[in-house]
C-alpha positions as CSV (number, residue, x, y, z in Angstrom):
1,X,64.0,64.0,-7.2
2,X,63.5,65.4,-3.6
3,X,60.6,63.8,-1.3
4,X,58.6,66.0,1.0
5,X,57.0,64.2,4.2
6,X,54.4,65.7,5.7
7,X,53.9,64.8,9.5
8,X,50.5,64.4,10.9
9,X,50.5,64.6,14.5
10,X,47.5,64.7,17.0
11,X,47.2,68.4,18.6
12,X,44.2,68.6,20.0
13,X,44.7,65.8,23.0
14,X,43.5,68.5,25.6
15,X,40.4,68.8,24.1
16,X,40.0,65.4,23.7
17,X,40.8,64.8,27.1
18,X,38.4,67.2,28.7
19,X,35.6,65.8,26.0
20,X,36.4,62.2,27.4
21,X,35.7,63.6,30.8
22,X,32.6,65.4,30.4
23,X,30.9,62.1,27.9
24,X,32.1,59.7,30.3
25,X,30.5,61.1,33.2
26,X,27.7,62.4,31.5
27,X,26.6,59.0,30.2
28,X,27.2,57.0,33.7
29,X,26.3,59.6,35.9
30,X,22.5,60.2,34.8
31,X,22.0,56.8,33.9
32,X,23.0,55.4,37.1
33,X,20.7,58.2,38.7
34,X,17.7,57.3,36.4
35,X,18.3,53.2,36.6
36,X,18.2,53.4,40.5
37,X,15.3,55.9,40.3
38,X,13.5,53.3,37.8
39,X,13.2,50.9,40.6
40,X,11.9,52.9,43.8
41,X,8.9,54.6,41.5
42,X,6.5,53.9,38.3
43,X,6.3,57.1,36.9
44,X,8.5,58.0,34.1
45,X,8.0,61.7,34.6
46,X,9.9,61.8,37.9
47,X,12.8,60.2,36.4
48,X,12.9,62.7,33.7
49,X,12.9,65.5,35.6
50,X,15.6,64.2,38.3
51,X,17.6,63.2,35.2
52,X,17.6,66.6,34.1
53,X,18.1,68.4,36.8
54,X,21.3,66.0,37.7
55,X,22.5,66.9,34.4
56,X,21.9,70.9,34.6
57,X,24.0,70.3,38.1
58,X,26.1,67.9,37.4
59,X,27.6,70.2,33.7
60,X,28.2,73.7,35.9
61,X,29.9,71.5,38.2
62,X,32.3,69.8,36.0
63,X,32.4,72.6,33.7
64,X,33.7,75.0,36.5
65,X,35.7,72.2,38.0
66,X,37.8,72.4,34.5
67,X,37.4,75.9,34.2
68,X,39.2,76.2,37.8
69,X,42.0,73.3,36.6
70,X,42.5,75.6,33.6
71,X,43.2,78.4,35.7
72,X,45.3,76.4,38.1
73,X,47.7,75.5,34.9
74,X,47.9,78.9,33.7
75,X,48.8,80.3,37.1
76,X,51.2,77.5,37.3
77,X,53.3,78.2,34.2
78,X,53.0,81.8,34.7
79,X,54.5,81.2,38.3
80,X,57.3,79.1,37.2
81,X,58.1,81.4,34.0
82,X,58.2,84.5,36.7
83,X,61.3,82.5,38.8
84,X,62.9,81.2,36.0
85,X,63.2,84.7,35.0
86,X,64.2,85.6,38.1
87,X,66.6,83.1,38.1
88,X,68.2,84.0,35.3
89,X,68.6,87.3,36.5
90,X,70.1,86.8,39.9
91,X,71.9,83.2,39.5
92,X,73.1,83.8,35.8
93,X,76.2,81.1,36.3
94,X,73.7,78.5,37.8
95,X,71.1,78.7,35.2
96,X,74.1,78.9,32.1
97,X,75.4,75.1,34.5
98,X,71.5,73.4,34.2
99,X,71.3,74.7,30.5
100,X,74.5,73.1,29.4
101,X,73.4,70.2,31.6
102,X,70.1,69.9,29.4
103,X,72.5,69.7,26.0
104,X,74.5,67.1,28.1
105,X,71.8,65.0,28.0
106,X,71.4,64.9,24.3
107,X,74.7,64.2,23.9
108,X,76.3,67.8,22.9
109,X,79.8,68.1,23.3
110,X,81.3,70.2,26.0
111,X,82.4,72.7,24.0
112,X,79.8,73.0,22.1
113,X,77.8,73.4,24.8
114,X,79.4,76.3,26.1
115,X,78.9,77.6,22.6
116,X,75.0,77.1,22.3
117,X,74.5,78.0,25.9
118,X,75.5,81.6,25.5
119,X,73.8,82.1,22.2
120,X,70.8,81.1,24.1
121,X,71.3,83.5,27.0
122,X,71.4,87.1,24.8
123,X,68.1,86.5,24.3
124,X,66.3,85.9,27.9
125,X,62.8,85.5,26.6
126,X,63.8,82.8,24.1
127,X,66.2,81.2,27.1
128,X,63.0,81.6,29.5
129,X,61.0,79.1,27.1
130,X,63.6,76.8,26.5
131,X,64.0,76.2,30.2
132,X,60.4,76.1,31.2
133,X,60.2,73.3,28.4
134,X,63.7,71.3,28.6
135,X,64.1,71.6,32.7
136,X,60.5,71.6,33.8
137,X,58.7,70.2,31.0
138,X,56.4,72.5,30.8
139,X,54.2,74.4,27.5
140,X,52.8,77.5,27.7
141,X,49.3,77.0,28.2
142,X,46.6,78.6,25.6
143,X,45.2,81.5,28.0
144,X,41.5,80.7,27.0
145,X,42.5,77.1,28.1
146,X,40.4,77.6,31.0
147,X,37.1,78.6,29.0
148,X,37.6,76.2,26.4
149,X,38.0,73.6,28.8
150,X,34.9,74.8,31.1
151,X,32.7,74.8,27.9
152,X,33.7,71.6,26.6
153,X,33.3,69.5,29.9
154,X,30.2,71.6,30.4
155,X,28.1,70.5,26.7
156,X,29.7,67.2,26.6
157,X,28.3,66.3,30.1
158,X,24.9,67.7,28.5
159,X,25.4,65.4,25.8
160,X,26.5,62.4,27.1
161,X,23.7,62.6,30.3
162,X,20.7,63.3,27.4
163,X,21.7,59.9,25.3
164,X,20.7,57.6,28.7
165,X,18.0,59.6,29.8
166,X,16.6,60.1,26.1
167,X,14.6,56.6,26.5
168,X,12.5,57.9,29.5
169,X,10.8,60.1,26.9
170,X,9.5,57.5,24.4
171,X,8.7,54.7,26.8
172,X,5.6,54.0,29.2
173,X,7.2,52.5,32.3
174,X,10.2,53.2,33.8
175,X,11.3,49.3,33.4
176,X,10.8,49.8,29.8
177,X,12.9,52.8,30.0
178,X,16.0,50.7,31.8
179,X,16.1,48.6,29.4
180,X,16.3,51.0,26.8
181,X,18.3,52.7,28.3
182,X,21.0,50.5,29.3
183,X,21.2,49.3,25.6
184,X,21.8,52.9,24.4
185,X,24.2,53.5,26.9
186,X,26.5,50.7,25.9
187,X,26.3,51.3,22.0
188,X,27.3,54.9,23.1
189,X,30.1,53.8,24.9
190,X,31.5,51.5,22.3
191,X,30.8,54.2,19.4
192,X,32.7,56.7,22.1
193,X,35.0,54.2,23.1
194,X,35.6,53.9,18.6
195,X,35.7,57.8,17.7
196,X,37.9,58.4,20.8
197,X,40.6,55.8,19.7
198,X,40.4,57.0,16.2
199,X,41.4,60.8,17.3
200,X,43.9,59.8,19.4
201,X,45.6,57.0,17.2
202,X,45.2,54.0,19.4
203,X,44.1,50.7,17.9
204,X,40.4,50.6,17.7
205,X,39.1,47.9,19.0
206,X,41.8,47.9,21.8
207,X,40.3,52.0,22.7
208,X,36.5,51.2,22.2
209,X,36.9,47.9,24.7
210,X,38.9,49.8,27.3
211,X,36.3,53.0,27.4
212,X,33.1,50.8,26.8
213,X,34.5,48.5,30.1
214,X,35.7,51.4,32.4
215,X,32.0,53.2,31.6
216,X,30.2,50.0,31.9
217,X,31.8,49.5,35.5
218,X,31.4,53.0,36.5
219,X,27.6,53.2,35.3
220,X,27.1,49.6,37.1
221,X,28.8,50.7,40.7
222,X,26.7,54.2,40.3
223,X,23.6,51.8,39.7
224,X,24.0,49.7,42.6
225,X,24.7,52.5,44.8
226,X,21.5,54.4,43.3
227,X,19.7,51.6,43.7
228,X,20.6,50.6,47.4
229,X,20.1,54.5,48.5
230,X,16.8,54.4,46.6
C-alpha cells in the first residue's frame, strides 16, 4: 500500500519578516517616547497625543521605507534577469560552461551534463530562471511585494505603538501610566516573541525569550535616551 507525505513548509517568511519589523518597532518606539515623556510632565493628555502622533509618523515612515526596499528588490531581479538574458544571447558558450558548472556541483556527470545543459538552453525563458536561481540565488519577487510590504510594516507599527500607549487612556497620572504600560509592553513581547516562533517553526520558548530580550533592550536604550533628552 503506497504512502503519500504531504510537506508543510513555511511560505510566508516575508510577511512575517516585515510584520516583525513594523511590531517590534511599533511597541519600543512609542513606548520609549511616552515613558520619557512620563517623567518631564503630569499630564496624561500630552503623552497621548505625542504618542500618537509618533506613531501616525513613525508607520508612513516605515511603511514607505519597505515599500521603497520592495521596489529596490524588484528592480534588482528585473536588472539581473535583463543581463542574464543578455548574456545568454551574446556569450552563449560561457553561460552553457557556468550552467554545467552549476550541475557539477550536484554531482552530475560530465556527460550528462552536457546532456541537460542543452535541453535547458532551447528554451531561454526556462534557462533565464534557472540561472537567476542556481548562479545568483535569486526568486522572482511577487510584483505587489512592495505594497504588501509597505502595508504590513505600516498597520503593524499602528498596532504594536497602540498596545504601550493604550494605558495612558485609562489611567490618571502619567506614573500610573508607566507602569502600566511597561507591564503590557513586556507581555506583548513575550506573546509576540510566542506567535512569531510558532509561524516560523523555531522552538518556543527559545523565539519568545530572544524577541521579548532584544525588545526589552531596545524599549530600555529608547527610554533612557527619551528620558535624558526630556
Amino acid at each position: 500500500m503506497s504512502q503519500t507525505h504531504d510537506e508543510k513548509h513555511f511560505e510566508s517568511s516575508e510577511v512575517v519578516r516585515d510584520l516583525v519589523i513594523g511590531m517590534s518597532d511599533g511597541l519600543t518606539v512609542p513606548f520609549a517616547l511616552a515613558a520619557g515623556l512620563s517623567g518631564a510632565v503630569d499630564s496624561t493628555t500630552i503623552v497621548i497625543t505625542a504618542g500618537l502622533a509618533e506613531i501616525a509618523a513613525g508607520s508612513i515612515a516605515m511603511g514607505l521605507g519597505g515599500y521603497l526596499a520592495g521596489r529596490t528588490e524588484i528592480e534588482h531581479y528585473n536588472s539581473e534577469e535583463r543581463r542574464e538574458y543578455d548574456e545568454i544571447e551574446h556569450l552563449y558558450d560561457v553561460e552553457i560552461r557556468e550552467t554545467k558548472e552549476i550541475f557539477a556541483e550536484y554531482g552530475v556527470s560530465p556527460e550528462l551534463q552536457d546532456k541537460v545543459a542543452a535541453e535547458i538552453a532551447k528554451d531561454h525563458k526556462k534557462w533565464v530562471d534557472f540561472m537567476m536561481k542556481f548562479e545568483l540565488g535569486l526568486e522572482r519577487p511577487d510584483k505587489h511585494r512592495a505594497t504588501k510590504s509597505a502595508l504590513v510594516i505600516g498597520i503593524s507599527y499602528i498596532v504594536g505603538g497602540l498596545i504601550p500607549l493604550s494605558a495612558y487612556f485609562f489611567t490618571k497620572t502619567t506614573s500610573q501610566g508607566l507602569i502600566y504600560s511597561s507591564i503590557i509592553t513586556l507581555l506583548c513581547l513575550v506573546v509576540f516573541g510566542l506567535v512569531k516562533s510558532k509561524l516560523t517553526g523555531q522552538p518556543l520558548l527559545k523565539g519568545a525569550l530572544r524577541v521579548t530580550l532584544v525588545g526589552t533592550l531596545a524599549a530600555a536604550a529608547a527610554f533612557l535616551l527619551a528620558r535624558w533628552i526630556a
